[in-house]
C-alpha positions in Angstrom: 0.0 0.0 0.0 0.9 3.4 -0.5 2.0 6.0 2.1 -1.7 7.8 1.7 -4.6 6.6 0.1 -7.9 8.3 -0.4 -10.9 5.8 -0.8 -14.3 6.6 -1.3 -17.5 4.4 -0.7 -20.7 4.5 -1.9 -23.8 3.1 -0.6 -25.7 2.9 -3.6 -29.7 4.1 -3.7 -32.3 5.5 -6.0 -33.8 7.5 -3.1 -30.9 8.2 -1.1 -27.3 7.5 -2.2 -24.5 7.7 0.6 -21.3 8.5 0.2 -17.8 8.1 2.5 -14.3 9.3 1.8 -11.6 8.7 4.2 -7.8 8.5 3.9 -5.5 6.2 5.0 -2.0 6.4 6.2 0.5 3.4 7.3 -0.5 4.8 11.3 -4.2 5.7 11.0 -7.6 6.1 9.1 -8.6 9.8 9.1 -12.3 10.9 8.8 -12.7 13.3 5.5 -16.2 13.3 4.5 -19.6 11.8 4.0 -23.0 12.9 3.3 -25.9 11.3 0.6 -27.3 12.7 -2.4 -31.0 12.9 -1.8 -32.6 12.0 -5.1 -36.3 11.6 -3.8 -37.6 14.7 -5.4 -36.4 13.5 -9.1 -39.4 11.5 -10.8 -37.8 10.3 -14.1 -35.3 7.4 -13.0 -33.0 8.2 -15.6 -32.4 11.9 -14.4 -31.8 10.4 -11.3 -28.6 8.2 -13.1 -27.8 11.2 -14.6 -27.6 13.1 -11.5 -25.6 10.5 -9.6 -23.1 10.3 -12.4 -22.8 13.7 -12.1 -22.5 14.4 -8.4 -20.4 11.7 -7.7 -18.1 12.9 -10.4 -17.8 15.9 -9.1 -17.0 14.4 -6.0 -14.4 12.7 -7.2 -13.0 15.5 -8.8 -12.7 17.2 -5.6 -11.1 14.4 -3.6 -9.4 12.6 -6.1 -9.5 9.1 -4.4 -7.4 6.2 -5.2 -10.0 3.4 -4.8 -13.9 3.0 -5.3 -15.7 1.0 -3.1 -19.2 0.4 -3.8 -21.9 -2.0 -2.1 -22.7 -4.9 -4.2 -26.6 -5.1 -5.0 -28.1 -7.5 -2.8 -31.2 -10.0 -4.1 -34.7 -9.1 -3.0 -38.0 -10.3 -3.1 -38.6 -7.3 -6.1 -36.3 -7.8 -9.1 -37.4 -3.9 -10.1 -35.9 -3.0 -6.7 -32.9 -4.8 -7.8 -32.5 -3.8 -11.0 -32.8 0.3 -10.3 -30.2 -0.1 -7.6 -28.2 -1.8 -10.0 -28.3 0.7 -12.8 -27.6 3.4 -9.6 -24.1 1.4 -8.7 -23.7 1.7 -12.6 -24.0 5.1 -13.0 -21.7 5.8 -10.0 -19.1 3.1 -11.7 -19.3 5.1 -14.8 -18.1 8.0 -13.0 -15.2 6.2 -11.6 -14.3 4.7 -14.9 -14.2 7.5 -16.7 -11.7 9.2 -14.5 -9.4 6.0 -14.3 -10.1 5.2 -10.6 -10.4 1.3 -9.9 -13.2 -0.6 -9.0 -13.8 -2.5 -6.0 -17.1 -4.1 -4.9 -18.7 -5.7 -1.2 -21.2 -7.3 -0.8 -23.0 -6.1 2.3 -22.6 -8.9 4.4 -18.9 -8.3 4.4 -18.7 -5.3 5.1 -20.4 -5.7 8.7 -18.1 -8.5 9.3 -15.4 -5.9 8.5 -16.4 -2.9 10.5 -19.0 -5.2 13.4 -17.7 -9.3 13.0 -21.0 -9.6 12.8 -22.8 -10.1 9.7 -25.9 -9.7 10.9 -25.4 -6.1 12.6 -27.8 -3.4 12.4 -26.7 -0.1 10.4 -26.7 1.8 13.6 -24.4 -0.8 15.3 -22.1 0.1 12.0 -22.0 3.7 12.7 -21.5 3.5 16.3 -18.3 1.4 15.6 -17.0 3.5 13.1 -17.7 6.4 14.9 -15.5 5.0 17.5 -12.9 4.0 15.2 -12.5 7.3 13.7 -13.2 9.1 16.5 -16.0 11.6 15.3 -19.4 12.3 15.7 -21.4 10.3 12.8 -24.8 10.8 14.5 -25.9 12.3 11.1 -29.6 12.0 9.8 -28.9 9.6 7.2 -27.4 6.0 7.8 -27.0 5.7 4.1 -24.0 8.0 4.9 -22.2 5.8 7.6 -22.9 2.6 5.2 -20.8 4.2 2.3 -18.2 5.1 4.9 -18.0 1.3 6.1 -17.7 0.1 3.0 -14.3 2.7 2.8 -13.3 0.8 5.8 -13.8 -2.4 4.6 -11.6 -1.9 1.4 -8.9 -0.4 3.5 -9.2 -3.3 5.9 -8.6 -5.5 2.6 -6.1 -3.9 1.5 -4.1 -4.2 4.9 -5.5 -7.2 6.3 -2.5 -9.6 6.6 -4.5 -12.6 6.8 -6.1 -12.1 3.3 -5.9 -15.0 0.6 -3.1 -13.9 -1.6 -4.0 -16.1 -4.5 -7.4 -15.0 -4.4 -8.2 -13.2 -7.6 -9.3 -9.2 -7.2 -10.5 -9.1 -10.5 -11.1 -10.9 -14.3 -7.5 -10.7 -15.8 -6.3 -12.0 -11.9 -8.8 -14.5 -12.5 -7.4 -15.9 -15.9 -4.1 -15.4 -15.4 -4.2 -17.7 -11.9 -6.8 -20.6 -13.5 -5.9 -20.8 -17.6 -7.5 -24.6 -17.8 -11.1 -22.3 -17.0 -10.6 -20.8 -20.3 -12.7 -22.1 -23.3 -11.7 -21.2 -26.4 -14.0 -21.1 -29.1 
């Protein structure tokens, strides 16, 4: 890892997206920001992808971070649920993309385990940890917020976790490279 690193979560929504940015040093995690972008008043969804693409650009053009970390959709009873939230973690992708920042995505199970050790934990139980961790005040209106931020956490814990799998493959051309018999050529 680098000397400092700026990661940013994002707690993807289609009502409320949050958003977390800390950075990370070899000695600490420090607090930067978080907040959500409230997208309740838009009507036409595809404004609403518009707007996130947007306003998380432009957050990334203000804190140029080093890593994305995004929430992976989780399965639901309501595939439409599923499917907007999806195209909302797109359009937030797209922004990272085009400004060259990698990818990295949690599903949300792991991220309590990071941040609680317990999978199951409640979103408050999240922020009260990470308040503690990062010693600030995260009593904020909007637990979206304190989601995106744990999922900040939880990348930088895998970045520096000592006891991750290093064969384990981070992403598709990882994946090829370590396992060439999975490869089917036409």
């Amino acid at each position: 890892m680098q000397d400092q690193r700026i990661i940013m979560g994002i707690d993807p929504g289609t009502r409320l997206l949050g958003y977390g940015v800390i950075l990370v040093d070899r000695k600490k995690t420090h607090f930067v920001d978080m907040g959500v972008i409230d997208l309740r008043k838009e009507t036409d969804h595809f404004l609403k992808l518009k707007r996130i693409t947007e306003e998380i650009g432009a957050l990334m053009d203000r804190y140029h971070p080093d890593d994305l970390a995004v929430e992976a959709p989780f399965y639901g009873k309501n595939p439409q649920v599923m499917l907007k939230l999806g195209r909302a973690q797109g359009a937030a992708l797209a922004a990272a993309l085009l400004r060259g920042i990698p990818v990295h995505e949690y599903a949300p199970r792991k991220v309590k385990v990071a941040i609680t050790g317990n999978g199951a934990a409640s979103k408050e139980q999240v922020a009260l940890i990470l308040s503690r961790t990062l010693r600030v005040d995260l009593s904020g209106p909007h637990l979206d917020a304190t989601d995106a931020l744990a999922i900040a956490m939880c990348h930088f814990y895998q970045l520096t976790n000592p006891f991750l799998d290093q064969t384990a493959s981070r992403d598709w051309d990882s994946f090829l490279k370590s396992h060439p018999d999975r490869i089917v050529k036409p």
